[in-house]
Every structure is written in structure tokens, then in C-alpha cells.
N, C-alpha and C positions, 0 to 999 in steps of 0.2 A: 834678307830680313833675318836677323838675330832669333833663333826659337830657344825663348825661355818660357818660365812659367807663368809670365804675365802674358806673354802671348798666346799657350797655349786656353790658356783661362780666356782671354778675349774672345777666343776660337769657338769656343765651348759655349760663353754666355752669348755670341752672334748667333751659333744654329740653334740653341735651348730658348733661346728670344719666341720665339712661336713654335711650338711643343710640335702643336699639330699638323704643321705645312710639314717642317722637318721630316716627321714619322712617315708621313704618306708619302713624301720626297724618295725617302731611304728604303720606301719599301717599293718602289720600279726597282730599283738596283739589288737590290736584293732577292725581288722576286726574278730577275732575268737572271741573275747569277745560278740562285738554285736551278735553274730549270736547263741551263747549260750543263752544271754539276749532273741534275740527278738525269736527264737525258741519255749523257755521255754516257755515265755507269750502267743506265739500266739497258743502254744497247749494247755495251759489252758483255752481260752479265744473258741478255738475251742472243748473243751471236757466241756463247759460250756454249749453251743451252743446245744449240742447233749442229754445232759441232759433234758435241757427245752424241746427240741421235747417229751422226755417220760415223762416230768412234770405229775405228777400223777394218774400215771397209773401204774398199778401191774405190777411188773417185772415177778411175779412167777406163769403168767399164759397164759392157752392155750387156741384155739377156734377151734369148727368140724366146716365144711362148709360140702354141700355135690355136688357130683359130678357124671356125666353120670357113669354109670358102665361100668366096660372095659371085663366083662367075661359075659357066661350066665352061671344060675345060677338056678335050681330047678322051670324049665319051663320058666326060664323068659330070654327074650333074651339082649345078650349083646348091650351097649348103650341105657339103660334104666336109663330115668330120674329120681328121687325120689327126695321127701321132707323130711329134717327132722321133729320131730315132738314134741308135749311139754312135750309129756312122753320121750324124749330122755334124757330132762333137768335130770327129778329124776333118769335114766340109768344112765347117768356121775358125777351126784351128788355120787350116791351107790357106787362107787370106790372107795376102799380105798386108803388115802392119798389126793383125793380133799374136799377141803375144803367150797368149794362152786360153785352154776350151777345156772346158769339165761339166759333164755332166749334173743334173739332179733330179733325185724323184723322191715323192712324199708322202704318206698317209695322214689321214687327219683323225682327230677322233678315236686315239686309240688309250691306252689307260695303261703305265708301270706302273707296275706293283713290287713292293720288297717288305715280306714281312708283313703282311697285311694294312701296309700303306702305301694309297693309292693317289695317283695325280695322272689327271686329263694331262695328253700330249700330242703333239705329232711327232714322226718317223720318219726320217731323212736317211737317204743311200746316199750316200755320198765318197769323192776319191780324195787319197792326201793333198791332189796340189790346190783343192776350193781353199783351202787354207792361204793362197796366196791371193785369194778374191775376196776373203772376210777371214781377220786372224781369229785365232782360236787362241784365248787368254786361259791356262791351263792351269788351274789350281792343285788339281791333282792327276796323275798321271802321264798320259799322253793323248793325242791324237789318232787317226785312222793313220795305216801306214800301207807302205808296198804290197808286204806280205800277208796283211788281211784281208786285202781286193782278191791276191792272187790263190790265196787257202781257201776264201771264202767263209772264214773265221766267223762264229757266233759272238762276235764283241761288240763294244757300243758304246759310245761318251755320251755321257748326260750333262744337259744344261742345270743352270743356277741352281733353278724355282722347283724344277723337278728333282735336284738333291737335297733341295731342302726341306720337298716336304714328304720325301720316303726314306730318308734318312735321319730321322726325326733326333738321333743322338750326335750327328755331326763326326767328324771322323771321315778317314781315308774309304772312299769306296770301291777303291780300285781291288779288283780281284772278289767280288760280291758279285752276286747272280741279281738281274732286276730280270720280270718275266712282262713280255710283251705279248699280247695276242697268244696265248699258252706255250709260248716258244721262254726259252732261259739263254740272257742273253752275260757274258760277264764283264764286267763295267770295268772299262780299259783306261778313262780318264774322268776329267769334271771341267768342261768349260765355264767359266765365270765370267762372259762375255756378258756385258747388259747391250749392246747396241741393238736399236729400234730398229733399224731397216729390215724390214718384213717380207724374206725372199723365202715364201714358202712355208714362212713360219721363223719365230726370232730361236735365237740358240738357246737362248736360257728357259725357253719353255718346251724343248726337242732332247729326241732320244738317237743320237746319229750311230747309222750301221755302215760298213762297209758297202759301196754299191754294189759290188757282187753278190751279198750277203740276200738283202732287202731285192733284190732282183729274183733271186730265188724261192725267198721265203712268203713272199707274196705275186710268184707267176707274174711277172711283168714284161717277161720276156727281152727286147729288146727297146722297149718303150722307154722315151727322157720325155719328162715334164717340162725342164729349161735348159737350156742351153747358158751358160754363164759362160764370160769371155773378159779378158783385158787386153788392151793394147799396149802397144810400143811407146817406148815416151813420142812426146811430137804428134802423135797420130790420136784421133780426135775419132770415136764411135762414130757420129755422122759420116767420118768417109769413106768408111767400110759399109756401109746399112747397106748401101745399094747391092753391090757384091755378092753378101752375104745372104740379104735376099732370092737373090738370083742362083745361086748357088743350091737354095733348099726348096725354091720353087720347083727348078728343072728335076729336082730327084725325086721329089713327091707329085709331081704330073700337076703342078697347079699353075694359074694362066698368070703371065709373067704381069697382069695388069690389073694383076687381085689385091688390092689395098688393103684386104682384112684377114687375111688367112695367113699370115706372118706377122706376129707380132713381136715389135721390138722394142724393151724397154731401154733411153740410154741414161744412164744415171749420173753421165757425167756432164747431162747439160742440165740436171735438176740440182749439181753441185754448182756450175756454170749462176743457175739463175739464182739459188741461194746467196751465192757473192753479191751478186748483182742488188739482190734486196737487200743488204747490209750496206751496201753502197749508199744505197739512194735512202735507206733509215739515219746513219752515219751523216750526211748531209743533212736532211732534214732537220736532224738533232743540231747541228750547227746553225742551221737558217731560225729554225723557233729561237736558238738559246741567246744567240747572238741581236738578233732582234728584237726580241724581249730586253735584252739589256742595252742596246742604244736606245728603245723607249725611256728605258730607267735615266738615261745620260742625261737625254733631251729634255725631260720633265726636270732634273738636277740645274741645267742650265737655265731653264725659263724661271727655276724659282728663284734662284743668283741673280737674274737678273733683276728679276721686283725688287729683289734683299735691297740691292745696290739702288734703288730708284728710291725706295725707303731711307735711304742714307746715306741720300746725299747732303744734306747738310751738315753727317757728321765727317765723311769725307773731306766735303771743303774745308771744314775745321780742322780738319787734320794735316791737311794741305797748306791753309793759310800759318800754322804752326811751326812749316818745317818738314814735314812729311814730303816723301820724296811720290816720283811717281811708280817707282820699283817700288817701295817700300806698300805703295796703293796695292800694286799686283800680286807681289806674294801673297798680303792679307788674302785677297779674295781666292785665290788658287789654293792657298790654306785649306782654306772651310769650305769649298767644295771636293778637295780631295782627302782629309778629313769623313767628310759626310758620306762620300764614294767608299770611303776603303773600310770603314764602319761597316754601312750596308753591307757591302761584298763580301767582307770577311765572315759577315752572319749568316749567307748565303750562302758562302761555301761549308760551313761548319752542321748548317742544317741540311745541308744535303750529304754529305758527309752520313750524319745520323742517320736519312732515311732509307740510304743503302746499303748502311749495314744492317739495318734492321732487315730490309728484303733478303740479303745474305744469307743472313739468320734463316730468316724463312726458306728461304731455295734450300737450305743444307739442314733439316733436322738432323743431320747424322751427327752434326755436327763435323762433319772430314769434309774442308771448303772444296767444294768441285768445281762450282758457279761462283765467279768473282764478279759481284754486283761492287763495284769501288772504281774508281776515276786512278790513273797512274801519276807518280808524284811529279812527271815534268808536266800533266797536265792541270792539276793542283797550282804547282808553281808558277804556270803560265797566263792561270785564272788571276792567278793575285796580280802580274804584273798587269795583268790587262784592266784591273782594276785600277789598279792605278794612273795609268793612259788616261782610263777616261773620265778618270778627275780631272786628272789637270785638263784634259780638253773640254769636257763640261763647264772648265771656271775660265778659260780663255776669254769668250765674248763677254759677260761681265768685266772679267779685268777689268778688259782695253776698254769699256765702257766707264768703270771706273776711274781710269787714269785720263780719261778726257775731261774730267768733269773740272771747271776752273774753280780758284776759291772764294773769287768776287761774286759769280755768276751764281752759285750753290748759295751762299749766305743772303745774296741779293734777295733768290726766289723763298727764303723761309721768313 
């Protein structure tokens, strides 16, 4: 069929014929479109979200805690406390397939001050190589190093929130004394780390000492609060647990069948099942959006089809005329995909708008972190699939259409 402007007019005054079937027609399609659109974006923009929580921090690693004993145990009675200890470090280091063991220990509750301003914090000992279990994003200076563990150096890297709010003129703090617990410690760098993973307390609200340092200045002796560990690529936390276990059980006298007095967190099956929920959201998002808009097809097609039961007397006139039966089919396939690509293009353009508005919202900084928006092959894939299901929406009409004879049609009017 020749598309000109009398066609396209024809096309126009067929769907504009009834205002209001139209409207509600276009708006299945258009509501399943958006809902495909604004799904898509808002699970990327929410698996964006989820990411930045574990910004920089090992997937592929575990941590021991220790915990009251639930049994007794070679004289010692059940519901006994223990510490772990810094030889547990080189225990869980010796297991094959991790890669690496570093200690940590913490205080909570304690207050830097510089200059008479003051911010709540915790106190973290820690060695250079935790840096390879949660990076240390340095805005200004450095990190803890060799020779701070080994001197036993008075120094100390401060997170975000606690430079910013004792350093209230902004500026390098590096080589400044901040005083902790009456001790003066001098500020060796500035981690700018915001990641949420909450191992003892987040960096940007921590005042971190050399662990030799914070072992002395607070009597702690030989005492670790956790043991943080990573493995070998390939090698999976669960299959070391056992092991590992077994290993800090026999050194601390606890009963190899004590389920509560080792505590191990593995964090790389809480990355594991996070995948796994993006999965099964990412589907879901496909089954609503996708479903919603074959509704919208199917309602498109039922109402093509009355159009055409409406009109068939003008068919068979058009028939009895000269009108071919291709000539039948395109009309119909026309103005159902037409009607389809309408809708859908409204769809997609309003969803379009309502993620970037969420956008907007996610990022008052305005500096886009959270990308609430759909990708342009998947834009472009929305359109074509738009179009599919027009023309398959106008199919059964058509062939209904082109059966229709011209004696039979003129006969029944």
C-alpha cells in the first residue's frame, strides 16, 4: 500500500472514529511499556545503590568473631568466654587457599578532638595489608605502613565525617595532632572511603592507629577482636570454614562440636546472594513489564477486531471497487501499528521522565553516582518491540478483514 497523505489521514480519522475505545486501547500499551521502561531503570539504578554499599571491599572474604562456648570442654565449663588471639592471625593465614589474615581491634565511644572540636568515634588498630580487604580511598596523605606497626608510632588516619567535622576550615590535616583519650596522636592521612560495610565500625566515622600502637595504648595485650581473611581466586570461604575452625578450636581448648564459640562471618556469600536477588528482581522486572504489555497487544487486537466487524460494509465497498486483498491488510496493520507505536513511544518517553526525576532525587549532589535511566540498545529494543506488536496485534483482524467477500458484506447491510 502506497503511504501518502490521504492514507495517513484515513489512518487517523479510523482510530479518532471513537475517541474513547482508542484512548483506553493505547493506554494497555502504553502502560506496559512504561512499566517495562521505568522497572528496568529503577533495578539498575537500585543494583547501583547496592554495589556502592560494598564499594571496595573484598567480595572473597571471611571474618572469625569469637563467641561464649555452648559445650564444656576438657575441664572447662560450658559458657565460657575467650579471646581470640594474634597467633590465630598466622592459624588462618596457614590454611590453604587463603590468601591473606590481618588482625583488628576496636574501641567504641571515644571522642577526637583538634582545637576544641569534637566528634564521637571509634578506634581501630589496624596493619597495612587490611587495606587489601577494604581499600583505603586517600585523599590526603597516607595510610598505616611497615614502619608504624614496627616503631609503634603515635599516628592515625582519619575517616570522612570525623575531618570534617574537627577540621572545620577544610585543608591538608596531615601533620596536625588530633587528641584521643588524652593521648596526641599526629594525623598521617584522610580516608574518603564512604562504603557501609560495618566491620567494627565504617572508615569514615574511625580514627585508625597502627595495631601495635592501639595494643599498647589501651593494654590489650595480645587480644584480636576479628580475624579478617581473603582467599585465593577459585577458592570459596565455605571451604575453608571447616578448617579454620578446627584450627582455633584445638588452640583455644574448645569442643570440636561447639557450633557457637566460632563465629564466622562469610561475606562473600552475602555478595553471592545479593547477585542472586538482582537476578530474580531483573526477571521479575521482565515478567511484569513484558506482561503488562502483551495485555496491552491483546486488548489492541480485540479492539481491531470489532473496528473490522464495524466495517465491514465499508470493506466490502471497497472490495467490490477494486480494492485488493493486500491492499485490505496493510490498511488494518496500518492503524494497529500506528495505534501501538503511538502508545509505546508515550510510554517510553514517560518513563524516560520518571527516572530521571528519581535520578535527580538519588543524587542531590548533583555528581550522578546512581544511574536510575534504561541503556540506549535497551531504548532501542523497546521501540522495535513496539513495533512487533503491532503488527502482530493487527494480524488477526487483517486476515479477518481480507476474508470478508463484497457480495456477502453489501448483502448483510
Amino acid at each position: 500500500m502506497k503511504i501518502d497523505k490521504d492514507t495517513i489521514e484515513e489512518i487517523l480519522v479510523t482510530i479518532t472514529r471513537n475517541k474513547t475505545r482508542s484512548l483506553l486501547t493505547a493506554f494497555g500499551v502504553f502502560w506496559g511499556i512504561f512499566m517495562l521502561v521505568a522497572l528496568s531503570g529503577g533495578g539498575r539504578g537500585m543494583q547501583e545503590e547496592l554495589q556502592q554499599e560494598f564499594e571496595g571491599f573484598a567480595t572473597n572474604s571471611g571474618f572469625v568473631i569469637s563467641s561464649k562456648t555452648n559445650e564444656p570442654y576438657k575441664g572447662f565449663r560450658k559458657g565460657r568466654w575467650w579471646d581470640l588471639e594474634i597467633d590465630d592471625v598466622e592459624r588462618v593465614a596457614d590454611v590453604p587457599g587463603v590468601a591473606m589474615a590481618t588482625p583488628s581491634i576496636a574501641q567504641w565511644g571515644k571522642q577526637a578532638v583538634y582545637e576544641g572540636n569534637k566528634y564521637e568515634c571509634n578506634v581501630r588498630g589496624l596493619y597495612p595489608n587490611y587495606e587489601q580487604l577494604e581499600h583505603q580511598e586517600m585523599a590526603y596523605g597516607r595510610f598505616i605502613n611497615d614502619v608504624d606497626i614496627r616503631e609503634g608510632r603515635k599516628v592515625c588516619v582519619i575517616g570522612k565525617r570525623v575531618y570534617e567535622s574537627i577540621f572545620k576550615d577544610g585543608g591538608d590535616p596531615c601533620g596536625k595532632y588530633v587528641q584521643v583519650d588524652s593521648v596526641y596522636y599526629q594525623v598521617i592521612g584522610m580516608c574518603s572511603s564512604e562504603g557501609n560495610v560495618n566491620i567494627q565500625g565504617q572508615a569514615s566515622e574511625a580514627v585508625t592507629l597502627p595495631y601495635t600502637t592501639m595494643q599498647k595504648m589501651y593494654n590489650l595485650g595480645n587480644k584480636v577482636h576479628v580475624v579478617c581473611f581473603t582467599m585465593e581466586p577459585g577458592v570459596k570461604v565455605k571451604d575453608v570454614k571447616p578448617e579454620v575452625e578446627r584450627r582455633i578450636k584445638e588452640a583455644h581448648y574448645i569442643s570440636p562440636t561447639d557450633k557457637q564459640a566460632v563465629m564466622m562471618l562469610d561475606l562473600e556469600a552475602m555478595f553471592s546472594m545479593m547477585d542472586n536477588l538482582m537476578t530474580g528482581v531483573r526477571f521479575l522486572t521482565w515478567m511484569v513489564g513484558l506482561g503488562t504489555l502483551l495485555a496491552g497487544a491483546i486488548g489492541v487486537s480485540n479492539i481491531m477486531m470489532v473496528t473490522v466487524k464495524e466495517r465491514t460494509t465499508e470493506i466490502g465497498i471497497r472490495r467490490a471497487i477494486g480494492a485488493r486483498p493486500r491492499d485490505i491488510l496493510q490498511q488494518i496493520l496500518s492503524e494497529s501499528m500506528v495505534l501501538t507505536t503511538v502508545a509505546g513511544m508515550a510510554g517510553i518517553s514517560f518513563g524516560v521522565f520518571v527516572l530521571n526525576v528519581l535520578e535527580k532525587a538519588a543524587n542531590p549532589s548533583g555528581v550522578v553516582e546512581t544511574h536510575y535511566q534504561v541503556g540506549f540498545g535497551m531504548a532501542v529494543g523497546t521501540c522495535l518491540l513496539v513495533i512487533v506488536l503491532g503488527l502482530l496485534a493487527g494480524l488477526a483482524p487483517a486476515y479477518r478483514a481480507m476474508a470478508i467477500k463484497p457480495i456477502e458484506a453489501i448483502r448483510d447491510e
